[in-house]
PDBQT receptor file of N, H, CA, C and O in Angstrom, charges set to zero:
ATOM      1  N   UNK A   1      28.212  23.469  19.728  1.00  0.00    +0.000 N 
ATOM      2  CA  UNK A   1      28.541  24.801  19.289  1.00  0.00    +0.000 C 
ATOM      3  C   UNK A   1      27.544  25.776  19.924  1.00  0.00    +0.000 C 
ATOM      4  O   UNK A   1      26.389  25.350  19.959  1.00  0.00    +0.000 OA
ATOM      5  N   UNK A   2      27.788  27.200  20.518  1.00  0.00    +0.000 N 
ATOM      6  H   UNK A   2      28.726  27.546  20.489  1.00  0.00    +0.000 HD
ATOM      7  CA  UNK A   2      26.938  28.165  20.881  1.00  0.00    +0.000 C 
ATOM      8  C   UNK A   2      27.135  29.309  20.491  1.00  0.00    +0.000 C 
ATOM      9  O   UNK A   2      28.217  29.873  20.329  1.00  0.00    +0.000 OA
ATOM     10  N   UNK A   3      25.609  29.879  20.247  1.00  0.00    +0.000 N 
ATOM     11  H   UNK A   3      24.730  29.421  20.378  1.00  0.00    +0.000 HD
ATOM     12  CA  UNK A   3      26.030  31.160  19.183  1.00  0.00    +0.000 C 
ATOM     13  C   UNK A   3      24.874  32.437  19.997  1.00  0.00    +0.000 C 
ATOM     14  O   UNK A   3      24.062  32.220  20.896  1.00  0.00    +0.000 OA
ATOM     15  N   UNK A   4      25.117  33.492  19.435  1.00  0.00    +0.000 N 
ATOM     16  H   UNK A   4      25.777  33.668  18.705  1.00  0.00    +0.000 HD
ATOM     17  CA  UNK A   4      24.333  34.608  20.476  1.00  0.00    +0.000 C 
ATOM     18  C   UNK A   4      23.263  34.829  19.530  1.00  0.00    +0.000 C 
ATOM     19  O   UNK A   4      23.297  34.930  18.304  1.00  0.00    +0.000 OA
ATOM     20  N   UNK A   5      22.474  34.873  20.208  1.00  0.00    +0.000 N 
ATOM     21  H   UNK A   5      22.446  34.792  21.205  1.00  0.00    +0.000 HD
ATOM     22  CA  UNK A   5      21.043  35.571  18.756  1.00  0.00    +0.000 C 
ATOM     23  C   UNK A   5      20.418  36.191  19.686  1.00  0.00    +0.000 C 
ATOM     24  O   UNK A   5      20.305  35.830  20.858  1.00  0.00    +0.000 OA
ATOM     25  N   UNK A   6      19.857  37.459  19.021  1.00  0.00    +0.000 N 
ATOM     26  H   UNK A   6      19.949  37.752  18.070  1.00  0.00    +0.000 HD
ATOM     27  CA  UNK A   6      19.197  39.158  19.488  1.00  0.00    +0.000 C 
ATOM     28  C   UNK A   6      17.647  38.588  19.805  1.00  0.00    +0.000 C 
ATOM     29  O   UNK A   6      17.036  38.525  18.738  1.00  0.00    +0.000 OA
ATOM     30  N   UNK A   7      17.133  38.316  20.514  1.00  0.00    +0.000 N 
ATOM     31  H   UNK A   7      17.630  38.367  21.380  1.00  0.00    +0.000 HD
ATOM     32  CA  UNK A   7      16.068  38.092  20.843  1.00  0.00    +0.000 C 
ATOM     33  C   UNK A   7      14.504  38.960  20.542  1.00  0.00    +0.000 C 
ATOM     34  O   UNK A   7      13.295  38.843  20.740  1.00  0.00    +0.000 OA
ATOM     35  N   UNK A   8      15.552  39.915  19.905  1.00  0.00    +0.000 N 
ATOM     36  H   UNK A   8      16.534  40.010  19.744  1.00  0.00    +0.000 HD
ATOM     37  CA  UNK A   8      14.587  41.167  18.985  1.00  0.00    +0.000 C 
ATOM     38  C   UNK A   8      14.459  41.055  17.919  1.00  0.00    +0.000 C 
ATOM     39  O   UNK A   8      13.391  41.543  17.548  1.00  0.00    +0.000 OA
ATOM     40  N   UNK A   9      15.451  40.323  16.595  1.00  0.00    +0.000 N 
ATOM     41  H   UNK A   9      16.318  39.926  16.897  1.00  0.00    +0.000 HD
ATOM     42  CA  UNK A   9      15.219  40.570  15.399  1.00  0.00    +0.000 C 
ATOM     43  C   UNK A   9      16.042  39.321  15.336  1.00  0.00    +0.000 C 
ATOM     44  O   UNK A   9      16.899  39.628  14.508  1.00  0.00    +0.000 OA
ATOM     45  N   UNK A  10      16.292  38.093  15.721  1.00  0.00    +0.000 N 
ATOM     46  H   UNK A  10      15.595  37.844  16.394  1.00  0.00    +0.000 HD
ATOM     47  CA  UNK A  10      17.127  36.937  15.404  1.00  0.00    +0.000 C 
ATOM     48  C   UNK A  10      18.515  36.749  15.137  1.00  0.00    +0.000 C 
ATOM     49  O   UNK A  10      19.128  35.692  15.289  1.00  0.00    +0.000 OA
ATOM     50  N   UNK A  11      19.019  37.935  14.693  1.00  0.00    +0.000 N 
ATOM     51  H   UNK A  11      18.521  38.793  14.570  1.00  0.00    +0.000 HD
ATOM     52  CA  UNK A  11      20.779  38.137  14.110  1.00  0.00    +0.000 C 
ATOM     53  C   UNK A  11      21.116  37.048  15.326  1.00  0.00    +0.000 C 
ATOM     54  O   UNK A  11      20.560  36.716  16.373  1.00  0.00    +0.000 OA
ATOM     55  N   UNK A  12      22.569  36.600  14.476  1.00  0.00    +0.000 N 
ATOM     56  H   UNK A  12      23.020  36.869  13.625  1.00  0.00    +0.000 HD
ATOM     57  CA  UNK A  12      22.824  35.721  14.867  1.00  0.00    +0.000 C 
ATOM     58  C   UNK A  12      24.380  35.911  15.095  1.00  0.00    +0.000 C 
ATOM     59  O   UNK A  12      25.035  36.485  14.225  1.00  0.00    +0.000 OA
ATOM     60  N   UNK A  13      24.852  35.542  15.996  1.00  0.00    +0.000 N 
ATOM     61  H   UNK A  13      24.321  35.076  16.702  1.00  0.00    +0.000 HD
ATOM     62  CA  UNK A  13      26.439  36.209  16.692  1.00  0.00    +0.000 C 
ATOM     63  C   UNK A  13      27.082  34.831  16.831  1.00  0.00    +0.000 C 
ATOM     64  O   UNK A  13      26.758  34.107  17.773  1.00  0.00    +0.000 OA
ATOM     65  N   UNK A  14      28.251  34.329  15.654  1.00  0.00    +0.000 N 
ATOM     66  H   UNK A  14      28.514  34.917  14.888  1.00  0.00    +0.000 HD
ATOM     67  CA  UNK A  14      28.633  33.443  16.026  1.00  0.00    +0.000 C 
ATOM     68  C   UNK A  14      29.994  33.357  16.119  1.00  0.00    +0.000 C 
ATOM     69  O   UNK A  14      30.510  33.426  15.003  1.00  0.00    +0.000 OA
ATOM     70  N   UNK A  15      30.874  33.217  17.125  1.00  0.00    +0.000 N 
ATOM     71  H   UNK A  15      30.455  33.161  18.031  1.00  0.00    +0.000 HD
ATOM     72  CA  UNK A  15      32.497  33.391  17.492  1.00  0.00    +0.000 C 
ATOM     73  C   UNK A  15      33.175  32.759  16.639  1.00  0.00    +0.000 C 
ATOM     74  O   UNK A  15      34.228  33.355  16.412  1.00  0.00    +0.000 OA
ATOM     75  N   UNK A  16      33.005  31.370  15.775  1.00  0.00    +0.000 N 
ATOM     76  H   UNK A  16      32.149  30.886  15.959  1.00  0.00    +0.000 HD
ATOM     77  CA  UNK A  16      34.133  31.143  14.429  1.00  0.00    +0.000 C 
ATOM     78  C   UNK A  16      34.228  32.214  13.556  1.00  0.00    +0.000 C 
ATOM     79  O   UNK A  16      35.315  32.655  13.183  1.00  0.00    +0.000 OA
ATOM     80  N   UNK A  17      32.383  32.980  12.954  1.00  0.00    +0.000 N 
ATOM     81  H   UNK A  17      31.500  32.622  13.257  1.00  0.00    +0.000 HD
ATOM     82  CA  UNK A  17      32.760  33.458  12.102  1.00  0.00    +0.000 C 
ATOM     83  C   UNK A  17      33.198  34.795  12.609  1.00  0.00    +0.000 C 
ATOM     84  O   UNK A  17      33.751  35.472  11.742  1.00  0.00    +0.000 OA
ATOM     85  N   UNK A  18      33.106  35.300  13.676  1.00  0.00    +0.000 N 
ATOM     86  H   UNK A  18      32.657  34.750  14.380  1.00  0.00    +0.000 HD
ATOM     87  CA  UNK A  18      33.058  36.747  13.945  1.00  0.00    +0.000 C 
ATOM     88  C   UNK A  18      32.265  37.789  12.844  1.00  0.00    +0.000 C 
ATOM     89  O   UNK A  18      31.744  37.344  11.821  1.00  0.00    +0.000 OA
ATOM     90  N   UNK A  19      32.249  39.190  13.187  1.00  0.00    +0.000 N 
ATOM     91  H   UNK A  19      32.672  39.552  14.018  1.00  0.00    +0.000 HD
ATOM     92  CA  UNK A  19      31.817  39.990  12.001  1.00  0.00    +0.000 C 
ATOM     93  C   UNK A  19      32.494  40.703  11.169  1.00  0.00    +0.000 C 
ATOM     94  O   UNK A  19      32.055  41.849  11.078  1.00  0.00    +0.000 OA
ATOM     95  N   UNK A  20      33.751  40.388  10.269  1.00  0.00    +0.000 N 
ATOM     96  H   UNK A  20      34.109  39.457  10.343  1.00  0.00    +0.000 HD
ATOM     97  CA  UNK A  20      34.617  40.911   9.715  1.00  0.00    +0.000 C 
ATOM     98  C   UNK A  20      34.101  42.423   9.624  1.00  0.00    +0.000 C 
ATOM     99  O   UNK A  20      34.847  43.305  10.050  1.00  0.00    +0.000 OA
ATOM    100  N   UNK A  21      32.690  42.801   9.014  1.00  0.00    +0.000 N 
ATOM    101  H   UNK A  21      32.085  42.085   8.667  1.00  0.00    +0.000 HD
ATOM    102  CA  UNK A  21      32.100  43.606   8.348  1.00  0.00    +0.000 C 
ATOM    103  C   UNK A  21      32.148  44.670   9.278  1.00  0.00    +0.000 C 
ATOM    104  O   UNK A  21      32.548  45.786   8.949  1.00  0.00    +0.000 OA
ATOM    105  N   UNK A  22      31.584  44.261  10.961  1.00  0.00    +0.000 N 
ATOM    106  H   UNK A  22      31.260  43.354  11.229  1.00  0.00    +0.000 HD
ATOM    107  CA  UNK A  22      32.025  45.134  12.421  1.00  0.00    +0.000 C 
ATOM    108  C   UNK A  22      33.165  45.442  12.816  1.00  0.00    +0.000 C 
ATOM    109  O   UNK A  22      33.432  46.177  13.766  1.00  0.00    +0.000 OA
ATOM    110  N   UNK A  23      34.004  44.814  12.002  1.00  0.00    +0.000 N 
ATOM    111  H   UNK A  23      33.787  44.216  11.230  1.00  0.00    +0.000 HD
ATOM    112  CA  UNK A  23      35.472  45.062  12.951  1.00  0.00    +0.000 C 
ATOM    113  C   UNK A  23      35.742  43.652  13.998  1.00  0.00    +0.000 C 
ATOM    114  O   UNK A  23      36.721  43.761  14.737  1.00  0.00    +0.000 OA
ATOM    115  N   UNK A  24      34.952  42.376  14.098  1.00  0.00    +0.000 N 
ATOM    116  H   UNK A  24      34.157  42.288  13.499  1.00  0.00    +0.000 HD
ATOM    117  CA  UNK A  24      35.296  41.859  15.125  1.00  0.00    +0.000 C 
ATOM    118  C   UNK A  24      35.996  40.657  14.097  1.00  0.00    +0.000 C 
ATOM    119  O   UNK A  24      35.414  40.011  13.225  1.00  0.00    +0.000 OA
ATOM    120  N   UNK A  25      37.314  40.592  14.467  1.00  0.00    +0.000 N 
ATOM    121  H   UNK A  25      37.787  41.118  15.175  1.00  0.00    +0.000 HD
ATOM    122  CA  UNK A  25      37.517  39.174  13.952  1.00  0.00    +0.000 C 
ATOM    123  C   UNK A  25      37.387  37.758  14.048  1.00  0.00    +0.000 C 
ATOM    124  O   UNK A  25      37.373  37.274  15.180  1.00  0.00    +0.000 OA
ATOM    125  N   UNK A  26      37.277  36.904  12.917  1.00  0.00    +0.000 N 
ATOM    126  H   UNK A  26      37.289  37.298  11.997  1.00  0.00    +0.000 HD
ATOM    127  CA  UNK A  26      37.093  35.255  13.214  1.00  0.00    +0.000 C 
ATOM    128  C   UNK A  26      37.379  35.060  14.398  1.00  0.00    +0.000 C 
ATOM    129  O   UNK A  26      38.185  35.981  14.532  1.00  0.00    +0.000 OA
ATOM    130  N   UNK A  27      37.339  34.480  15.551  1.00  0.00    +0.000 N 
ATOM    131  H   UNK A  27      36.684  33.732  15.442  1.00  0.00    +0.000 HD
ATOM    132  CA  UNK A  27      37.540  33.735  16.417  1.00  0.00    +0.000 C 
ATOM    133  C   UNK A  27      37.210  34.724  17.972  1.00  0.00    +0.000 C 
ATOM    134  O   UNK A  27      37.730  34.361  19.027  1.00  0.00    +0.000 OA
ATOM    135  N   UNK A  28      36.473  35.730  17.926  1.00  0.00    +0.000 N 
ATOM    136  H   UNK A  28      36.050  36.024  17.069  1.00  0.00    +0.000 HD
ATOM    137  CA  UNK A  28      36.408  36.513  19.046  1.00  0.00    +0.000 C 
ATOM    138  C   UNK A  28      35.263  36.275  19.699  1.00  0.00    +0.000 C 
ATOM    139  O   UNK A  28      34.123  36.333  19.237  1.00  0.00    +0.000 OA
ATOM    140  N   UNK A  29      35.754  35.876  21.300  1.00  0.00    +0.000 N 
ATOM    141  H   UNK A  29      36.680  35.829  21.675  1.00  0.00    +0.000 HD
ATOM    142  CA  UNK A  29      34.658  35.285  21.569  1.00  0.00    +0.000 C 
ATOM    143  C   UNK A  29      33.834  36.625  22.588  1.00  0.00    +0.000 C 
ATOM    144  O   UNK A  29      34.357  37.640  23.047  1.00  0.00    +0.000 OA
ATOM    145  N   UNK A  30      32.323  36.131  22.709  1.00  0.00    +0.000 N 
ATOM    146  H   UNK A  30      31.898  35.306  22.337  1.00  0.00    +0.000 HD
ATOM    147  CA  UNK A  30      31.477  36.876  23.215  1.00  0.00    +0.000 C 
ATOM    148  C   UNK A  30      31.617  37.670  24.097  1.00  0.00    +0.000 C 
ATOM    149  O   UNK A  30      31.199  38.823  24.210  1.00  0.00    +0.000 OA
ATOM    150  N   UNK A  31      32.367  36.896  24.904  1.00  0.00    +0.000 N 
ATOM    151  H   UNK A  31      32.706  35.960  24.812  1.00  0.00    +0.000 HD
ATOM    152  CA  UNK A  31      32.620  38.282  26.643  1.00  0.00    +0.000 C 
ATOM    153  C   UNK A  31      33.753  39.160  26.257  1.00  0.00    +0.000 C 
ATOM    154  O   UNK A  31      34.092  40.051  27.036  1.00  0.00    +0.000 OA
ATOM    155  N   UNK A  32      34.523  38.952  24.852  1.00  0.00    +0.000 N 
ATOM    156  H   UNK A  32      34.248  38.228  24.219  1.00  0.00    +0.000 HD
ATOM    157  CA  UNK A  32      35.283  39.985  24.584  1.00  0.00    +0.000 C 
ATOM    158  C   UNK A  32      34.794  41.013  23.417  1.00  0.00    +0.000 C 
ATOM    159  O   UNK A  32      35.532  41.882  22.953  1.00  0.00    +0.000 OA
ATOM    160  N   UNK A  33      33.681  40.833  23.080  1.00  0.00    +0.000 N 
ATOM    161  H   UNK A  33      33.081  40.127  23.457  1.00  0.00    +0.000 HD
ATOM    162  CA  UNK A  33      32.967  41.771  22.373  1.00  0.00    +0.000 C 
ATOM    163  C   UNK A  33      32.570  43.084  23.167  1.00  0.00    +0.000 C 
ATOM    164  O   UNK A  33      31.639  42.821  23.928  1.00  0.00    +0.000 OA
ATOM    165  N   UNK A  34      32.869  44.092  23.227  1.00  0.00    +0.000 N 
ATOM    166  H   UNK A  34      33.625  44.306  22.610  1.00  0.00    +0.000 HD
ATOM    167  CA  UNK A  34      32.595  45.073  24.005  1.00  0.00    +0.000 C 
ATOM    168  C   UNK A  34      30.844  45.517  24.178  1.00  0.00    +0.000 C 
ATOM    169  O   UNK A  34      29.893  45.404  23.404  1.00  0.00    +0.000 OA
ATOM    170  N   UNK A  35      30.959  45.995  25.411  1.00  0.00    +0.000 N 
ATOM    171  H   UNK A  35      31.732  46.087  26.040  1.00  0.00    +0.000 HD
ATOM    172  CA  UNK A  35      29.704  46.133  26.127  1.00  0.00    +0.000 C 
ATOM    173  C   UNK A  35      28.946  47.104  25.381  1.00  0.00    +0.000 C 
ATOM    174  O   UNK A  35      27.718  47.022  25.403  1.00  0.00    +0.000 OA
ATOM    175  N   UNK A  36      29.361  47.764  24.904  1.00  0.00    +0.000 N 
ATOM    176  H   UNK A  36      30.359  47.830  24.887  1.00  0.00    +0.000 HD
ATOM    177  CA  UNK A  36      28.624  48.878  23.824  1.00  0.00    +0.000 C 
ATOM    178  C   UNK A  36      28.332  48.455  22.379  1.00  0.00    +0.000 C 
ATOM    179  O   UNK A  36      27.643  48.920  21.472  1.00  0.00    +0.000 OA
ATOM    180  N   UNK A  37      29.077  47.461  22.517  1.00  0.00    +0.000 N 
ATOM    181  H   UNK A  37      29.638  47.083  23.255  1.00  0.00    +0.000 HD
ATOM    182  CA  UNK A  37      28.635  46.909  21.054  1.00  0.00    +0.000 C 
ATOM    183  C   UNK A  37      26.775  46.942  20.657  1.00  0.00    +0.000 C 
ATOM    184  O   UNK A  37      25.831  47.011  21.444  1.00  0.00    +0.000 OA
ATOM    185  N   UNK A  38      26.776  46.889  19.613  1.00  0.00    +0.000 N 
ATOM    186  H   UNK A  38      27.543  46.833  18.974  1.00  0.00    +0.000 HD
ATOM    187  CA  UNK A  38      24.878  46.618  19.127  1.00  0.00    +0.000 C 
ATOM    188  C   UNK A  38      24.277  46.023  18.305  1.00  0.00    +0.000 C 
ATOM    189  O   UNK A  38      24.808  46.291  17.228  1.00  0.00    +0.000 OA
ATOM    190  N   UNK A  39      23.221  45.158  18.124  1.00  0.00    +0.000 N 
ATOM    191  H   UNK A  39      22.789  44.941  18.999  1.00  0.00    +0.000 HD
ATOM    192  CA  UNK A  39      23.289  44.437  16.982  1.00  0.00    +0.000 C 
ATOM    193  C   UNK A  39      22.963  45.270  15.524  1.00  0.00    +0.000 C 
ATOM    194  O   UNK A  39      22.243  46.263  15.408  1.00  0.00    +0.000 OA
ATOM    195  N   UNK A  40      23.567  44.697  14.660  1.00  0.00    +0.000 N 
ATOM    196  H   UNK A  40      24.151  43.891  14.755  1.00  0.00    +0.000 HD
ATOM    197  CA  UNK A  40      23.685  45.084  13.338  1.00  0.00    +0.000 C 
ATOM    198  C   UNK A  40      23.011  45.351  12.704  1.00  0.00    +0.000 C 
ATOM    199  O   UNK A  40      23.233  46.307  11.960  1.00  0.00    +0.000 OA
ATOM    200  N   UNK A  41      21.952  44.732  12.655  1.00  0.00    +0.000 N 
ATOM    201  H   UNK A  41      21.771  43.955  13.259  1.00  0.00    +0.000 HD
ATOM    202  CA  UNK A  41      20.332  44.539  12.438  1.00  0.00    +0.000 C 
ATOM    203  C   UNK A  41      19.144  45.457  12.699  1.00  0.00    +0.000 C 
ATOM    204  O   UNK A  41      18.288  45.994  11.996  1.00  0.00    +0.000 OA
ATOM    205  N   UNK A  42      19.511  45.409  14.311  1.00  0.00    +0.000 N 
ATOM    206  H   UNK A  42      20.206  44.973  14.883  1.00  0.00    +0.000 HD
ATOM    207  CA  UNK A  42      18.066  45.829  15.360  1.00  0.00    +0.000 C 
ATOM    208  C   UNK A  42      18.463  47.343  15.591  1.00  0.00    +0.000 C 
ATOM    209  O   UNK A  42      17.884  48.405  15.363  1.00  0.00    +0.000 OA
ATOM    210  N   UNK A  43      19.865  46.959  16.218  1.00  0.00    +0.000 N 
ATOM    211  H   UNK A  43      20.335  46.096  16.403  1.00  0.00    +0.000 HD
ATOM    212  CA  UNK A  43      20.530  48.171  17.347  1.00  0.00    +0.000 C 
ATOM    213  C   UNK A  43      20.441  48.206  18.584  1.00  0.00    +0.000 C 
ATOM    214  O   UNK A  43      20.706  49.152  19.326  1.00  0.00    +0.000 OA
ATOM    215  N   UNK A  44      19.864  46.627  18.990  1.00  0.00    +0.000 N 
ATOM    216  H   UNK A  44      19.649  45.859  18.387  1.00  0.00    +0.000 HD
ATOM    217  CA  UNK A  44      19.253  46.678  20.085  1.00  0.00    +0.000 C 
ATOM    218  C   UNK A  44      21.216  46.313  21.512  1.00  0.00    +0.000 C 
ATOM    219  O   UNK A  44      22.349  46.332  21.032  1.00  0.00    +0.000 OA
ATOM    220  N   UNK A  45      21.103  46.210  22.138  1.00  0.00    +0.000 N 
ATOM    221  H   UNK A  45      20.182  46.195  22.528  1.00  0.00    +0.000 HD
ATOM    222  CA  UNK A  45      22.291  45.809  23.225  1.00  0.00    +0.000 C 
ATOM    223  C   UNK A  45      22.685  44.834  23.467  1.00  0.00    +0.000 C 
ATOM    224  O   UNK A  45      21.788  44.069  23.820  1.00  0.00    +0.000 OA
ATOM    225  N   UNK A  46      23.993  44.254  23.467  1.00  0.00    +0.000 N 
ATOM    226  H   UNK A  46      24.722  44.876  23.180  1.00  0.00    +0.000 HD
ATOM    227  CA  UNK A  46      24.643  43.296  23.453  1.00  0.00    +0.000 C 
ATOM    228  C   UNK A  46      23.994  42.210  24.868  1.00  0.00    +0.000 C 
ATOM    229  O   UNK A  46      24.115  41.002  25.070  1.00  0.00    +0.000 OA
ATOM    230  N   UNK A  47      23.354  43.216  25.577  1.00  0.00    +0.000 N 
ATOM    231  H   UNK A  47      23.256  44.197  25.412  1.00  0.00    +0.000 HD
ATOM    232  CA  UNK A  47      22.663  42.047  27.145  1.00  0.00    +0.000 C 
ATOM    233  C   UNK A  47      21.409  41.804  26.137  1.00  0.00    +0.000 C 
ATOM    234  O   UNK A  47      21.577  40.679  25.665  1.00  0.00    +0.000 OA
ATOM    235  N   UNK A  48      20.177  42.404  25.586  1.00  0.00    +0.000 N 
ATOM    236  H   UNK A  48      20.040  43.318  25.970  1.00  0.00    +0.000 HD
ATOM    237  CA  UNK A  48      19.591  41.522  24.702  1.00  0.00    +0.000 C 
ATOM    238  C   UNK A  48      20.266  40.215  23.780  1.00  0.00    +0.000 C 
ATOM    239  O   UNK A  48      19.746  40.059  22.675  1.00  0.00    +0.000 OA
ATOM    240  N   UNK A  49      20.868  39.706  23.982  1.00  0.00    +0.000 N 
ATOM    241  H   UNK A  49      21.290  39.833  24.880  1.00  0.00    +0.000 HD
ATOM    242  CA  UNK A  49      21.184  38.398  22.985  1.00  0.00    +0.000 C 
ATOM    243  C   UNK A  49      21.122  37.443  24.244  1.00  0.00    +0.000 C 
ATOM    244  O   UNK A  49      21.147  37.695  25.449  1.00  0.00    +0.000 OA
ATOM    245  N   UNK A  50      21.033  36.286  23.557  1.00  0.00    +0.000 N 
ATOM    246  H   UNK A  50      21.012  36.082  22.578  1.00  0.00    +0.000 HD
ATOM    247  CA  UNK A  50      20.710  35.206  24.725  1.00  0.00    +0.000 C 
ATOM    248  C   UNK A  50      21.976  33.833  23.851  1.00  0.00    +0.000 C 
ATOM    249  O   UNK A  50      21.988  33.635  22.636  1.00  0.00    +0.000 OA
ATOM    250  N   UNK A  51      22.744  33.213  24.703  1.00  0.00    +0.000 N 
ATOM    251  H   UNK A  51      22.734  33.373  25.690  1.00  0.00    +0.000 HD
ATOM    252  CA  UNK A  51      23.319  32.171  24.338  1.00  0.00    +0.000 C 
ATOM    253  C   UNK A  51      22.427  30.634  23.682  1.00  0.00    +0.000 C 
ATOM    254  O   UNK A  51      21.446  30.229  24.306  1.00  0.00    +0.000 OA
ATOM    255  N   UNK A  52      22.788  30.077  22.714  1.00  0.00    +0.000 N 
ATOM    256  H   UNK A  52      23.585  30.406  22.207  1.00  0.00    +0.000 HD
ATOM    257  CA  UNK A  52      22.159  29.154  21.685  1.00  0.00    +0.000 C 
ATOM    258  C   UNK A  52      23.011  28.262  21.591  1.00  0.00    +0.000 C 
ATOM    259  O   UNK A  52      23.987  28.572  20.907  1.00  0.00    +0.000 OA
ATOM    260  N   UNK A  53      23.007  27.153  22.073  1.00  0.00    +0.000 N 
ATOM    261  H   UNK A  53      22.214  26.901  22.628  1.00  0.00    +0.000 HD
ATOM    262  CA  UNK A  53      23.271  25.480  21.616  1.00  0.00    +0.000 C 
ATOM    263  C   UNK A  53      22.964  25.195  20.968  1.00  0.00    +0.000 C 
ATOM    264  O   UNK A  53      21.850  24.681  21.077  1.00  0.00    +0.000 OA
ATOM    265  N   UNK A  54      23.838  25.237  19.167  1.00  0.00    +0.000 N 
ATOM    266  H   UNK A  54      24.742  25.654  19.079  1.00  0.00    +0.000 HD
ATOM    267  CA  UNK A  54      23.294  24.640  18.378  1.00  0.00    +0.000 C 
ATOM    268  C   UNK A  54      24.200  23.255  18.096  1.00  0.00    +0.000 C 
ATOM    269  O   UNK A  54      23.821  22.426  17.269  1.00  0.00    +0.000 OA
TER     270      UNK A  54
């Protein structure tokens, strides 16, 4: 499984659950999250997150 986490504040971006709460639904995966998107958390930019093998 691989999940995105903000390398600024840890949030954690994972494509089963999506972020209902953002608008992104269950199953949306990362390269279709838009480029302006920000984390939820920080605010920091969607190129700050780094891919995670968990």
């Amino acid at each position: 499984m691989k999940v995105w986490t903000c390398v600024v504040c840890g949030f954690i971006y994972d494509e089963a659950a999506g972020l209902p709460e953002e608008g992104i639904a269950p199953g949306t995966r990362w390269q279709d999250i838009p480029e302006g998107w920000a984390c939820p958390d920080c605010g920091v930019a969607k190129a700050d997150f780094e891919m995670v093998a968990v």
